[in-house]
C-alpha positions in Angstrom: 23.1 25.9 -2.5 20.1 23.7 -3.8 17.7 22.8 -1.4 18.2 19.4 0.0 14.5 18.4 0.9 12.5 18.0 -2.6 8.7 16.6 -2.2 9.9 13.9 -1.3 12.8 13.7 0.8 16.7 13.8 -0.3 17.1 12.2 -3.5 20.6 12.8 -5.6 22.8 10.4 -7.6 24.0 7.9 -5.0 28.0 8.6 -3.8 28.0 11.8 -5.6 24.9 14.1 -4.6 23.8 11.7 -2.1 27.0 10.8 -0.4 27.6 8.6 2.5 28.9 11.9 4.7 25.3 13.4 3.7 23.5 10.1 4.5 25.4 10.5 8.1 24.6 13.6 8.6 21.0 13.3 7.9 20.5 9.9 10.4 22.8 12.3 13.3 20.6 15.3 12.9 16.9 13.4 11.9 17.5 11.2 15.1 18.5 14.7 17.2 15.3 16.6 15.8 13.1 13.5 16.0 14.3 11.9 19.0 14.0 15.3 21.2 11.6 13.6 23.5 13.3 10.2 23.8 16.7 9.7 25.4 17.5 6.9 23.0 15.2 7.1 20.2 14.2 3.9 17.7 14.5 4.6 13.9 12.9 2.1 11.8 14.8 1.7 8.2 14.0 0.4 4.7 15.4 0.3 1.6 14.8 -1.0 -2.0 16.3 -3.3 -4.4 19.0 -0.9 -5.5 22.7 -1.4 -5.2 23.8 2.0 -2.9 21.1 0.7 -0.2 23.7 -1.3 1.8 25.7 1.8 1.3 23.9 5.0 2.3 21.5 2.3 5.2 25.1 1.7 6.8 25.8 5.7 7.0 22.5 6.7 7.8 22.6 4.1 10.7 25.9 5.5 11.5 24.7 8.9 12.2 21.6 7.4 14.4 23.8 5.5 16.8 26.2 8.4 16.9 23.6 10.1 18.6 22.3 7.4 21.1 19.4 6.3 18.9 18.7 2.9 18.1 18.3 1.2 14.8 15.8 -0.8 13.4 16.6 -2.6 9.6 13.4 -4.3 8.2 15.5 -5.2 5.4 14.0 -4.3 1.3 9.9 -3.5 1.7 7.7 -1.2 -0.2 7.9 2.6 1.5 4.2 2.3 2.1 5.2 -0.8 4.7 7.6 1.4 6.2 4.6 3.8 6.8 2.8 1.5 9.0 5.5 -0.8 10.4 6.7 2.6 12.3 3.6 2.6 13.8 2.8 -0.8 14.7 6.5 -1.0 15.7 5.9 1.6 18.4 9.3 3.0 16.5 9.9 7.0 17.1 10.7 7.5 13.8 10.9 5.5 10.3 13.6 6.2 6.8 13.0 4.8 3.6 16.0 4.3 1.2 14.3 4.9 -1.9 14.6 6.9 -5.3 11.1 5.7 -6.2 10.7 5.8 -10.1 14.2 6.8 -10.6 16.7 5.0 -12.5 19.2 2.9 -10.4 22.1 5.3 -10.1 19.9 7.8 -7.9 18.6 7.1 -4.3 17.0 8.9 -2.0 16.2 9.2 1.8 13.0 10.2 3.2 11.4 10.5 6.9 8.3 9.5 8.5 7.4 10.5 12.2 6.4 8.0 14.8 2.3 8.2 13.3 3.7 7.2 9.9 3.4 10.4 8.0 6.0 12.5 6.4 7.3 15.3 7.9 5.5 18.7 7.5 7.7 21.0 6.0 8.9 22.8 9.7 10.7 20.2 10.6 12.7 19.2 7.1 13.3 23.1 7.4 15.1 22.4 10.8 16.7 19.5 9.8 18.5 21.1 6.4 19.4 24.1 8.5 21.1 22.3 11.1 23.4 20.3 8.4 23.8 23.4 6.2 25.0 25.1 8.7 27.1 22.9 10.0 25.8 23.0 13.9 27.1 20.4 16.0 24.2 18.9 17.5 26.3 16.3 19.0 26.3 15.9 23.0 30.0 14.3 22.5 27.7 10.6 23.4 30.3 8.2 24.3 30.9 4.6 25.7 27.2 2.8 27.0 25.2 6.2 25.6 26.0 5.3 21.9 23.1 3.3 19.8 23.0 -0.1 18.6 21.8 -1.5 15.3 19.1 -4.6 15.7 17.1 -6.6 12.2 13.3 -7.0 13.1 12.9 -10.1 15.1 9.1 -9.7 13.9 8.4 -10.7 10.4 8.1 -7.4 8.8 6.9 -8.7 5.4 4.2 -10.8 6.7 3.3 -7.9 9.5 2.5 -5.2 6.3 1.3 -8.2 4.2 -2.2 -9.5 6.6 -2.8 -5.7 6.9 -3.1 -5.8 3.3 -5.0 -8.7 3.2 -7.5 -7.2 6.2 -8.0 -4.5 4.0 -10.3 -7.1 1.7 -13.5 -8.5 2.7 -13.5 -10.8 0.0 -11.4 -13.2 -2.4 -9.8 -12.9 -5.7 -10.9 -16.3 -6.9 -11.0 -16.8 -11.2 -9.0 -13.4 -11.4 -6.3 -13.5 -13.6 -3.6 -10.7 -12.9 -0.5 -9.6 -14.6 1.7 -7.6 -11.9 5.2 -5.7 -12.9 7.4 -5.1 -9.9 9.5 -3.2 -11.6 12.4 -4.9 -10.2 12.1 -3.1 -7.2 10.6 -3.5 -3.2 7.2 -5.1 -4.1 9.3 -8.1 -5.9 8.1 -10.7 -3.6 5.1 -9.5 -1.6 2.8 -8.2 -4.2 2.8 -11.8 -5.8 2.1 -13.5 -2.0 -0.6 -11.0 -1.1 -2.2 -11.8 -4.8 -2.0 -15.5 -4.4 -3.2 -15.6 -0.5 -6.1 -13.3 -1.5 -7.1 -16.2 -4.2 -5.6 -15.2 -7.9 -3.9 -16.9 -10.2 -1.1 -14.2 -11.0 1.8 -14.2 -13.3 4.9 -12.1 -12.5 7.3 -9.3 -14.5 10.2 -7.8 -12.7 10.3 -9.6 -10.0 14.7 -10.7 -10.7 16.0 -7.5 -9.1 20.2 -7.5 -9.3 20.8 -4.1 -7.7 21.0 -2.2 -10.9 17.6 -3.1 -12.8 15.2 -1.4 -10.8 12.9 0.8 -13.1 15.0 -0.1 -15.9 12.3 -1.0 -19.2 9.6 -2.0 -16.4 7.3 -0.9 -13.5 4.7 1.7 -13.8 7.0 4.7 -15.6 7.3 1.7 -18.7 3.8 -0.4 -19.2 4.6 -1.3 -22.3 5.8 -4.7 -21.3 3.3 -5.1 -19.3 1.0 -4.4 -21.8 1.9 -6.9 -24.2 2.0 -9.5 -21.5 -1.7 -8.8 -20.0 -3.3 -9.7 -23.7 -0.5 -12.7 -24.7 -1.8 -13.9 -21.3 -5.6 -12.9 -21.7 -5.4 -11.7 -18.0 -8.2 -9.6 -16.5 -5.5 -6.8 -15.4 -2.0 -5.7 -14.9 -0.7 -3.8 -12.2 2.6 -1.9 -12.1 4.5 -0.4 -9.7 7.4 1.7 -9.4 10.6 1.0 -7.8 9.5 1.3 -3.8 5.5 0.8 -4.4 4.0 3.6 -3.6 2.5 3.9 -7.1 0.0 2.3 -8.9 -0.6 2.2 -12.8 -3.1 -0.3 -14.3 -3.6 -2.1 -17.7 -7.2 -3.0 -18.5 -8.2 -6.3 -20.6 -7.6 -4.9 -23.7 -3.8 -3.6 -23.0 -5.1 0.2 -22.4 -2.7 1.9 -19.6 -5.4 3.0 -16.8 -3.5 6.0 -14.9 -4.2 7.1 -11.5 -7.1 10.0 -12.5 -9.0 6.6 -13.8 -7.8 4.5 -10.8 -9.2 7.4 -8.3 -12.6 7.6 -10.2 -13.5 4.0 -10.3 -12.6 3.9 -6.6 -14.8 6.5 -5.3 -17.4 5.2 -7.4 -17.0 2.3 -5.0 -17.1 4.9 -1.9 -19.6 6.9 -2.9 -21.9 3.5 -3.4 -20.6 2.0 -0.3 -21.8 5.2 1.7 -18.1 5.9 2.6 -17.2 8.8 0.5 -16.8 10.9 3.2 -18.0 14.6 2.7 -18.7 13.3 -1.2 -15.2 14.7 -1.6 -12.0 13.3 -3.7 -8.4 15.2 -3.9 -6.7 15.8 -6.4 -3.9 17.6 -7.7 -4.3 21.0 -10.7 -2.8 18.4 -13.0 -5.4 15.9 -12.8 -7.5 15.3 -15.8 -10.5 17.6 -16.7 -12.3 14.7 -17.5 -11.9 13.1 -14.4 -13.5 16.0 -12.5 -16.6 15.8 -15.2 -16.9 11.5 -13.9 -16.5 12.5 -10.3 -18.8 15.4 -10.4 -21.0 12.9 -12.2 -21.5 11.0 -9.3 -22.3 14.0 -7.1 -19.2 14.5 -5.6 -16.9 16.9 -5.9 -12.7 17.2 -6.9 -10.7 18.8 -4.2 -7.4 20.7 -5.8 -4.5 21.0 -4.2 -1.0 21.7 -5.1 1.3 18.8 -6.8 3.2 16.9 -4.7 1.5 13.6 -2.7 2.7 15.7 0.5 0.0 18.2 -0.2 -2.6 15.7 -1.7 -2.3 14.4 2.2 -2.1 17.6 4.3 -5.9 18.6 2.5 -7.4 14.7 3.2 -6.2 15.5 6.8 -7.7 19.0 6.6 -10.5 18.4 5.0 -11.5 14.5 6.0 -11.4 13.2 2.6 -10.8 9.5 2.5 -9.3 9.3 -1.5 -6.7 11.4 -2.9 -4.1 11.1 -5.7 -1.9 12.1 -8.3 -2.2 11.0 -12.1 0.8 9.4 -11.5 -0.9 6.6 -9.7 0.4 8.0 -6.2 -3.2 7.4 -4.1 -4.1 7.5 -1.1 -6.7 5.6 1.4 -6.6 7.6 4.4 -8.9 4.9 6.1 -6.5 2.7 5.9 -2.7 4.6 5.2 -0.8 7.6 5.9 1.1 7.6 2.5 0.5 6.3 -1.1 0.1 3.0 -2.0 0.9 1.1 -4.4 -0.1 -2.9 -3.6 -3.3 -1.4 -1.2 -4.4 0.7 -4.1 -4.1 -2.6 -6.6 -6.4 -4.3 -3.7 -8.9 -1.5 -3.8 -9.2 -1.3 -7.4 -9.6 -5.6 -7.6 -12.3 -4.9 -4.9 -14.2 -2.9 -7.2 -13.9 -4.6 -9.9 -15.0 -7.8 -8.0 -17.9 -5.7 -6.4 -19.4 -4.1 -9.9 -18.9 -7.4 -11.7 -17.8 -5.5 -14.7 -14.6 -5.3 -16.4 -12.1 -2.5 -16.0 -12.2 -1.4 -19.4 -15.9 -0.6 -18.8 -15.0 1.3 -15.7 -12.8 3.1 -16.9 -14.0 4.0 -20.3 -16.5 5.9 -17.5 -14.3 8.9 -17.2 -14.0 10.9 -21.1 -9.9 11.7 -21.0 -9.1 15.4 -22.2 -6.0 15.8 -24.5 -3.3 18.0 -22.5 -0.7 19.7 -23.8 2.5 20.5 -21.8 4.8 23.5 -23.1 7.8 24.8 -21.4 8.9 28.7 -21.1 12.6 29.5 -20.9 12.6 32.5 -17.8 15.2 34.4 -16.3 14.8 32.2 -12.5 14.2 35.8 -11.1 11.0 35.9 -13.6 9.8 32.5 -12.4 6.4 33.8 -10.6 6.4 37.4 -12.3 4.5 36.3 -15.7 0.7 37.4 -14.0 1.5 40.9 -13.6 2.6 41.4 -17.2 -0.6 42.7 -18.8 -0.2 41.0 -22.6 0.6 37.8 -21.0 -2.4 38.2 -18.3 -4.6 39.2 -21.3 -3.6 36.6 -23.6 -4.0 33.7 -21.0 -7.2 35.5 -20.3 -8.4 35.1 -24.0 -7.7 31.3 -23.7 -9.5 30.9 -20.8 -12.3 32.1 -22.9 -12.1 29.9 -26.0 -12.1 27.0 -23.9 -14.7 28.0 -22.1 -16.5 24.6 -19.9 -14.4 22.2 -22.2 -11.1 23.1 -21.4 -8.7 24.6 -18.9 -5.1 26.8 -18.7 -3.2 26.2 -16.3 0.4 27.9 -15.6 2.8 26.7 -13.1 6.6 27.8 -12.0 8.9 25.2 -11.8 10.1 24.3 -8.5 13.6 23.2 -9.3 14.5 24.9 -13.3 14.0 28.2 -14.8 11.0 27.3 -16.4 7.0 27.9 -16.3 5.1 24.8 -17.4 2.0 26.1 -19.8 -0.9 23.1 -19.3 -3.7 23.2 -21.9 -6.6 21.0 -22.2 -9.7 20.7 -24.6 -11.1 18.1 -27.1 -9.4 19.5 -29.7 -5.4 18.5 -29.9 -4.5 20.7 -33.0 -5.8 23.7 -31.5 -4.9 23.2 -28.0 -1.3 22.7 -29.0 -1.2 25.9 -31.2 -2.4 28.1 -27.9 -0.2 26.2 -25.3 3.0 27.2 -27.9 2.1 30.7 -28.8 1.7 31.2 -24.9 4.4 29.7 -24.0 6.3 31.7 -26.9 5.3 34.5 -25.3 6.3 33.8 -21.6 9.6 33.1 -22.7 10.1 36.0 -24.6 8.6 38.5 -21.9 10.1 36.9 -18.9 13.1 35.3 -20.6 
């Protein structure tokens, strides 16, 4: 069977891959393995604006109290809030409902420990062993053992929403901001946090019904967004995705600014403030070769790591870099969070703006974008990871490496989930950069195919 732990928890169509028995069986055993300690454990849980929320929350909660634990519901709020509130909640563990930047039909579950982090891969490993092997971790709890299910008599919103605001030391005042919420769990605190902090901001996606989530908005679809930032003549827009973890910008002019740009223009601000920590950003082997030229241009230096936020976060921790991310606007402030980001990042971005007095556009038109071009092989899934010992494919991915030279970069990676290898390209030159990612991608699949 498929793995059920991807990067980033259990994610399926909800009712069908993600069923309510599954959903149960992940809050019985996820409250076992992460409540070892604790007699009756408390499991904080979240959810965003889509329709199987109520659904898969009430069998997740289920499984929890069928195993003693308590329960928690802080109702719809960005995953990022669920991050800290486990923490500041002095709760043993935390879920998120969430399918992110998927469409509405898919949800997903994921786990953060008591310290508001993810789980390292050990213990997902334990938990999908114990539900695919069907072990009954269940100490037949009966009668005053079993758990109960509370809501938050704390404000939860306006808990996650003053740490955002402590994480500005000054105002938004004569800002004007264009924000998508792509119909999902930043729908009403992005817009308060905006306004407390001083800006005049205008809204998009902010009507979720259950099935609109992601749906023509949010930071997988600018377009909108786009349009709206220039009718408005707004300073920026800023979009998230469906539980705000993610940030994509739109400069004055209507350009999308991705996360590579976002990251830059941050650590700018860092490295001025003193607080780049070991003059070190992370970054994934997809991120931009012209981001690593504007970083290295400010003396610092681009960490790589594998893709995946997960392991963005496990090198910040190793290494103590303070600024990590993904393209996909997935960044992370380890000063001030354990996960991605999508409202704090917004904050950090408006606080260098405010701080260089220049416009984003400017900023960003600091970091020289290489074209990339993304091929697909067709392999046998046996072949997935055999295409480096196969000397003409070695030699021929060899001879790229040469052409490009300093103003461009291969890179090959296996899929993790299809029988495919991903051939990545970049240079200045599209037309040519498009002809070598085919032929060696051509190539792959008729080797390893």
């Amino acid at each position: 069977m498929n793995r059920l732990f991807g990067t980033d928890g259990v994610r399926g169509v909800a009712n069908t891959e993600l069923t309510p028995a599954l959903a149960f069986n992940l809050g019985k055993v996820g409250a076992y393995v992460l409540g070892r300690s604790k007699e009756t454990p408390l499991v904080l849980i979240g959810k965003d604006t889509r329709l199987s929320g109520d659904l898969l929350e009430n069998s997740i909660s289920a499984g929890i109290m069928s195993m003693g634990g308590n329960v928690l519901r802080v109702g719809v709020l960005p995953t990022p809030a669920v991050a800290y509130l486990v923490s500041h909640m002095k709760a043993d563990a935390g879920i998120v409902i969430s399918a992110s930047h998927n469409t509405f039909e898919f949800n997903g579950i994921k786990f953060f420990n008591g310290k508001g982090f993810k789980l390292d891969d050990d213990l997902e490993d334990e938990i999908e062993d114990i539900i695919v092997r069907d072990m009954d971790v269940n100490s037949h709890i009966e009668g005053e053992r079993l758990g109960r299910s509370f809501e938050a008599e704390e404000n939860a919103e306006e808990i996650y929403a003053e740490f955002l605001r402590s994480t500005m030391d000054e105002t938004l005042n004569g800002m004007k901001i264009v924000t998508d919420c792509a119909n999902g769990a930043a729908y009403k605190i992005a817009e308060r946090v905006l306004r407390d902090l001083g800006a005049s901001v205008i809204v998009m996606g902010n009507r979720p019904d259950g099935i609109n989530i992601n749906a023509g908005c949010g930071s997988t679809h600018p377009e909108a967004l786009q349009q709206r930032v220039l009718t408005e003549n707004a300073d920026i827009g800023l979009a998230f995705d469906g539980d705000a973890d993610r940030l994509i910008s739109v400069d004055e002019k209507g350009r999308v600014i991705d996360g590579d740009k976002i990251i830059y223009i941050c650590a700018k601000m860092l490295k001025k403030c003193g607080r780049l920590a070991g003059n070190k950003v992370t970054a994934t082997v997809m991120s931009n070769l012209g981001f690593h030229k504007a970083v290295e241009s400010l003396g610092a230096e681009v960490d790589i790591t594998q893709v995946g936020d997960r392991y963005v976060l496990e090198r910040m921790l190793e290494t103590g870099c303070v600024i990590g991310g993904e393209q996909s606007g997935h960044i992370i402030f380890l000063e001030y969070s354990t996960t991605g980001d999508g409202i704090l990042s917004a904050l950090q971005l408006l606080k260098a703006l405010k701080s260089s007095g220049r416009k984003l556009s400017e900023l960003a038109d600091e970091v020289e974008i290489y074209p990339q071009v993304l091929k697909n092989a067709q392999v046998k899934i046996e072949n997935k990871k055999k295409y480096a010992s196969d000397p003409q494919i070695a030699a021929e991915i060899k001879r790229i490496e040469n052409i490009m030279a300093d103003e461009g970069r291969v890179l090959i990676r296996p899929s993790g989930t299809e029988p495919l290898v991903r051939v990545m390209i970049e240079g200045k030159d599209l037309e040519e950069i498009t002809g070598l990612a085919e032929g060696l991608a051509d190539l792959i699949t008729k080797k390893m195919g």
